[in-house]
N, C-alpha and C positions, 0 to 999 in steps of 0.2 A: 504494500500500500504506500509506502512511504517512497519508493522508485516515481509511482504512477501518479504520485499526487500532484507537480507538475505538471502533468500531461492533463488530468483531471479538469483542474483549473481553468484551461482553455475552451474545454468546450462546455460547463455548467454554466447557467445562465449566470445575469449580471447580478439578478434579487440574490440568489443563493451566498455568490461570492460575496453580495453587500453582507449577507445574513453572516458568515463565517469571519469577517473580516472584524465585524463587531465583536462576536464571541471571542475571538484571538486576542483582540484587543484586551476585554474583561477578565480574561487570562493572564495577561501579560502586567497591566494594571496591577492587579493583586500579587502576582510576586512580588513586584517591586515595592510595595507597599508594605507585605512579609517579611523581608528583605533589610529593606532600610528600616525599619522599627523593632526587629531582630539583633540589628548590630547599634541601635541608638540602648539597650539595656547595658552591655557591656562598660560600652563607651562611661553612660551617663555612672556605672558605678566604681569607674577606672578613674575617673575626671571630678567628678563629683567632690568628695573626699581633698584630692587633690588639691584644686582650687580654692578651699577653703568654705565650697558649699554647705546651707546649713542641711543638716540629712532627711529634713523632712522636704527638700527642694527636691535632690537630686534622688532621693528614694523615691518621690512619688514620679517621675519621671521615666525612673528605669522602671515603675510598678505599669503605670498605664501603658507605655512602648511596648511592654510583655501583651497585656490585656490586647493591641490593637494588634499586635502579629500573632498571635492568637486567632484573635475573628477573621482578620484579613486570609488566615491561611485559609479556614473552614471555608469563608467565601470565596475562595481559589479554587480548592477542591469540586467545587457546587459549579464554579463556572468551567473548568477541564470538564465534567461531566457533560456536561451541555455542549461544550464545542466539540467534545469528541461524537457524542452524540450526531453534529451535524457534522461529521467529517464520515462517521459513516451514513447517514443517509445519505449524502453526495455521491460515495461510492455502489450505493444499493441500486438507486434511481437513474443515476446516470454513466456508469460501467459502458453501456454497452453503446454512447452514443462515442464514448472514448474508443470504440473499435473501430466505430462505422467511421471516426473523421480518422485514423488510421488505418482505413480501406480494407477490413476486416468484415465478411458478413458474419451475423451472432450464428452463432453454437446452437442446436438443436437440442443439446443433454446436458448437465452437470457435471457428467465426467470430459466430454468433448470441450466444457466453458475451461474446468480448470487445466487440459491438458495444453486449451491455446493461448491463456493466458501465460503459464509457465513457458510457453516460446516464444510468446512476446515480448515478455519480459528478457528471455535470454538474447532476444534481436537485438532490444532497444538498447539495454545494459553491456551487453557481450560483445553484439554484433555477429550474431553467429547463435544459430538452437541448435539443439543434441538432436531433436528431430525436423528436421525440415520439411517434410513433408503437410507437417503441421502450421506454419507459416507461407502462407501464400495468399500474395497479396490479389484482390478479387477488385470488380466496380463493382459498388453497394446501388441497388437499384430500388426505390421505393415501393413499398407493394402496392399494388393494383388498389386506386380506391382511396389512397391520401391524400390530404390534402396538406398544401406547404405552411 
C-alpha cells in the first residue's frame, strides 16, 4: 500500500484528497503539539529550579504541559484512526480505477486481483515480474452502456 499510495493519489478524486489532506493535517497537528508539550515538562523542571523559579510556577507548568500531551496524544491516536480509516477506503473504492489509468483491465477473481497486483507492483518497483505473463498491458475499453 505504501509503494501505491503515490500512484493512488492521482487518480482519487479532488473531495477525497481534500478529505485526506485534512485528516493528515489533524495528525500531524497533534504530534507536534504531543511533542512540544512532552519536552516543555522536562525542560520547565531542569530550568525551573535553576532560574530561581518559585516551585509552584514552574511545577505547575511542567504539571499542565504533562496534562496537554496527554490529551493531545489520545486526540492523535483518534485522528490516525480516522485518517487511516480514509486511507483505506481510498484504497477499497478506488484500486481498481488505479489499474484502469495504468492500462490494466480488472481481475475477474480474488486470487487473479492479488496475483496482478503483486506484478505490478514488481513492474512498477523492480521493473521487471517473476511472472510476466501476468502483466500485460491491454486498452481498457468502457462497457457497453456508460456513460462519461
Amino acid at each position: 500500500a505504501v509503494f501505491f499510495w503515490p500512484h493512488l493519489l492521482q487518480v482519487i478524486p479532488r473531495t477525497t484528497q481534500a478529505e485526506l489532506a485534512s485528516a493528515r493535517a489533524s495528525v500531524e497537528t497533534t504530534v507536534v503539539v504531543t511533542t512540544l508539550s512532552a519536552l516543555l515538562v522536562p525542560i520547565s523542571a531542569a530550568l525551573g529550579p535553576g532560574l530561581g523559579l518559585p516551585l509552584a510556577l514552574w511545577l505547575s507548568v511542567a504539571v499542565g504541559a504533562l496534562l496537554i500531551s496527554r490529551i493531545s496524544y489520545r486526540s492523535g491516536v483518534r485522528a490516525a484512526i480516522g485518517f487511516a480509516t480514509l486511507v483505506r477506503t481510498a484504497f477499497d473504492l478506488h484500486h481498481r480505477d488505479l489499474l484502469h489509468a495504468l492500462g490494466y483491465e480488472p481481475p475477474r477473481t480474488l486470487e487473479e486481483e492479488r496475483a496482478l497486483w503483486r506484478a505490478v507492483g514488481q513492474t512498477l518497483y523492480r521493473r521487471g515480474a517473476d511472472d510476466d505473463t501476468l502483466v500485460v498491458f491491454v486498452t481498457y475499453t468502457e462497457p457497453e452502456g456508460s456513460a462519461d
